[in-house]
N, C-alpha and C positions, 0 to 999 in steps of 0.2 A: 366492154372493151378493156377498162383498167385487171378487170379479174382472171382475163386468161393472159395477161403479162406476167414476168418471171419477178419475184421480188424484189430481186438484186438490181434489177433494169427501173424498175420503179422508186428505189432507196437512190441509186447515182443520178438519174434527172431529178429528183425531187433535192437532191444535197450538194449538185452543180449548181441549179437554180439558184437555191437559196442563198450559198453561198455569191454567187456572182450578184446579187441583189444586196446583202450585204457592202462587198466590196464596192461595188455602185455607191451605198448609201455614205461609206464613208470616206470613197474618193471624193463624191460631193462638195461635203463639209467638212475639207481639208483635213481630214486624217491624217497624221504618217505613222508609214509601220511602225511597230511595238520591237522589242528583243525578238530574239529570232527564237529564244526557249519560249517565251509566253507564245508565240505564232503555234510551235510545234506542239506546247502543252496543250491550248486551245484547240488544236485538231482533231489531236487524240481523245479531248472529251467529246468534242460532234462525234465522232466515229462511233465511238461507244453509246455515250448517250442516245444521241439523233440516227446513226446511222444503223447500229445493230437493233435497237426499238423496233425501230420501224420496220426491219427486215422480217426480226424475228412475228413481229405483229400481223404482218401482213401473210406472213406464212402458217400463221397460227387460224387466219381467218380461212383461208381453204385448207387446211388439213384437219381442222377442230370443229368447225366453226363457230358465226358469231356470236350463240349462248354461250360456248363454254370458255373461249377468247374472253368474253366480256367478264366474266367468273373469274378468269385467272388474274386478268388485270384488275378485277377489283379489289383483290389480295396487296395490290405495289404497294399502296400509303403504310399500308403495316410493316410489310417487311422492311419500310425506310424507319418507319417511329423504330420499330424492333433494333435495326443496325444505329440508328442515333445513340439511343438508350445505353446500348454496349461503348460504343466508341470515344463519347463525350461522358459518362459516367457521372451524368448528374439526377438527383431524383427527381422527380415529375411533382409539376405541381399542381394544386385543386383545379386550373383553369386547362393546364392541361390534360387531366384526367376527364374532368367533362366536355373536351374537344374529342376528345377518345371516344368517348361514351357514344358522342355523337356522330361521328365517322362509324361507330361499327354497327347502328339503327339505320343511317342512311344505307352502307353496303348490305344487311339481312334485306331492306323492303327493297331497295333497287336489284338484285342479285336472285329475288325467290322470286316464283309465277303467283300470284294471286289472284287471278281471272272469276268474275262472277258466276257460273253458271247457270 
């Protein structure tokens, strides 16, 4: 049922939801709005963040499918170490080099077929 829906139909009830569960939780527990720039800057990162992810995701799953979707996304941690690296301009240190080490063993065994046969 979810797979012959259009992704963009699946991203806006999945980011009304969410969103109105939010707003639930913090009319709640007496929230009050924020600045009306933080409302607006905060939008624009769901949009992006949450809402094109998921779009782009979900259309990668029928147009690629889930092998090669799973491939691409398991490239994201890198390209973010990669853009931290540049943008914060600091060196990496021993712990973070063997967190590295370890992220790029987990993405080769989880990312290749190794089937017994």
């Amino acid at each position: 049922m979810l797979s012959s829906k259009n992704p963009l139909q699946i991203v806006v009830i999945k980011g009304v939801c969410s969103g109105l569960g939010s707003l639930t939780i913090a009319l709640t527990l007496g929230e009050r709005a924020s600045n009306l720039w933080y409302i607006l800057a905060a939008l624009v990162l769901g949009f992006v963040a949450y809402g094109l992810s998921i779009f782009f995701y979900i259309h990668a799953q029928r147009e690629l499918g889930a092998t090669k979707t799973s491939a691409y996304y398991a490239v994201a941690p890198f390209i973010g170490v990669a853009l931290s690296l540049v943008i914060f301009r600091e060196l990496p240190s021993m712990s973070f080099i063997i967190a590295l080490l370890i992220m790029i063993a987990g993405t080769y065994f989880a990312s290749t077929d190794n089937k017994a046969s």
